[in-house]
N, C-alpha and C positions, 0 to 999 in steps of 0.2 A: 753779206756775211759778217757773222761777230767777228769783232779781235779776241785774239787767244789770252791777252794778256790788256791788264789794266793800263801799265806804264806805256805800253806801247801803242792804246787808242788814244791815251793824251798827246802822246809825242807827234804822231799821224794827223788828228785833227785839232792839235792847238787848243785841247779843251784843258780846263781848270776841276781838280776835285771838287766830287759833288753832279758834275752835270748830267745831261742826259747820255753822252753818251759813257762817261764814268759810271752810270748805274746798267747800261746794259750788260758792260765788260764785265760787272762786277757778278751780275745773274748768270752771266753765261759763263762765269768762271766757277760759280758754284755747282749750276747743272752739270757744268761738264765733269765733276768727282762725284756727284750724285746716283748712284744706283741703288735702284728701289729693287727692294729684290719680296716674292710671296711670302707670306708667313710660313715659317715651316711650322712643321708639326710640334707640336708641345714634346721635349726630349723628356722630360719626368712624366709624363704623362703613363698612367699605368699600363699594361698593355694587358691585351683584349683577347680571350681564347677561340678557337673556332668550336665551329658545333662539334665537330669532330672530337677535338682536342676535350672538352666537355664529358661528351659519352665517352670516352678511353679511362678519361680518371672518373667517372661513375660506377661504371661497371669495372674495372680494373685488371680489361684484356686489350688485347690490341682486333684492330681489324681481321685479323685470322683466328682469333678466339683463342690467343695463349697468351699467359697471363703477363701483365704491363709490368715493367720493369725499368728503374731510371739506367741509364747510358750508364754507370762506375759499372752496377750492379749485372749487365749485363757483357761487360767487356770479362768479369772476374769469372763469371760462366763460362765464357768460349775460352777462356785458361785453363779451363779442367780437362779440358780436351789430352790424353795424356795417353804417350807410349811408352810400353814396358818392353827391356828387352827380357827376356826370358832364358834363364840357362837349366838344363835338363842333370846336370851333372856338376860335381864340385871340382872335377879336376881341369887341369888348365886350356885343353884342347876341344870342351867339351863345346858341341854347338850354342849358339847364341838365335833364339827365334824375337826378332822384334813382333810388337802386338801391338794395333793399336785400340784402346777404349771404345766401344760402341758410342758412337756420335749422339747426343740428344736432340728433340728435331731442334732447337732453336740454335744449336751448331751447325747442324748440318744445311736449315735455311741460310745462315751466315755463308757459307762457299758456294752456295747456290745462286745469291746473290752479289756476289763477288765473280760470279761464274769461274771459279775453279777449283780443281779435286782436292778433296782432304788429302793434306800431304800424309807420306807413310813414312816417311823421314823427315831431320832435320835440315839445312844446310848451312 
């Protein structure tokens, strides 16, 4: 077995810098902080579309044939989603009918996908 340390293979076997076994100590004290690790992947390296991803922005629909939209552009859609309450009368007592917007499908996919019911209120 190597010594862990230089000073202390001269001290052990009464050698002198330089010797043989000052140059083992010396290897096995570089291996031993040496980790070689795989090349990673190039981080600027430009990154790469799939086929998929190709045909979506060619044709400019999604895999269910309605049309592609970036991620802002479709959060600011399913904000339109909108309930009115509805008063039938100007005076004070008078009923109040909340209503809500007829859903569009790319809304109504959005809670389908969520799996759950378009709310009919707030909370």
């Amino acid at each position: 077995m190597l010594p862990t340390s230089i000073p202390a293979a001269r001290e052990r076997d009464g050698s002198t810098p330089g010797s043989a076994v000052d140059a083992a100590a010396a290897s096995h004290h570089h291996e031993r902080h040496h980790y070689p690790r795989p090349d990673p992947l190039d981080p600027v390296a430009p990154a790469q579309r799939s086929q998929g991803a190709d045909r979506k922005a060619a044709s400019k629909t999604t895999t269910e044939h309605q049309p592609a939209c970036s991620f802002t552009a479709l959060l600011d859609h399913l904000a339109t989603l909108t309930r009115v309450d509805l008063r039938y009368s100007n005076h004070e007592g008078a009923p109040i009918v909340p209503t809500l917007a007829e859903p569009t499908h790319p809304q109504r996919r959005a809670f389908e996908l969520l799996d759950a019911p378009i709310p009919l209120t707030l909370k």
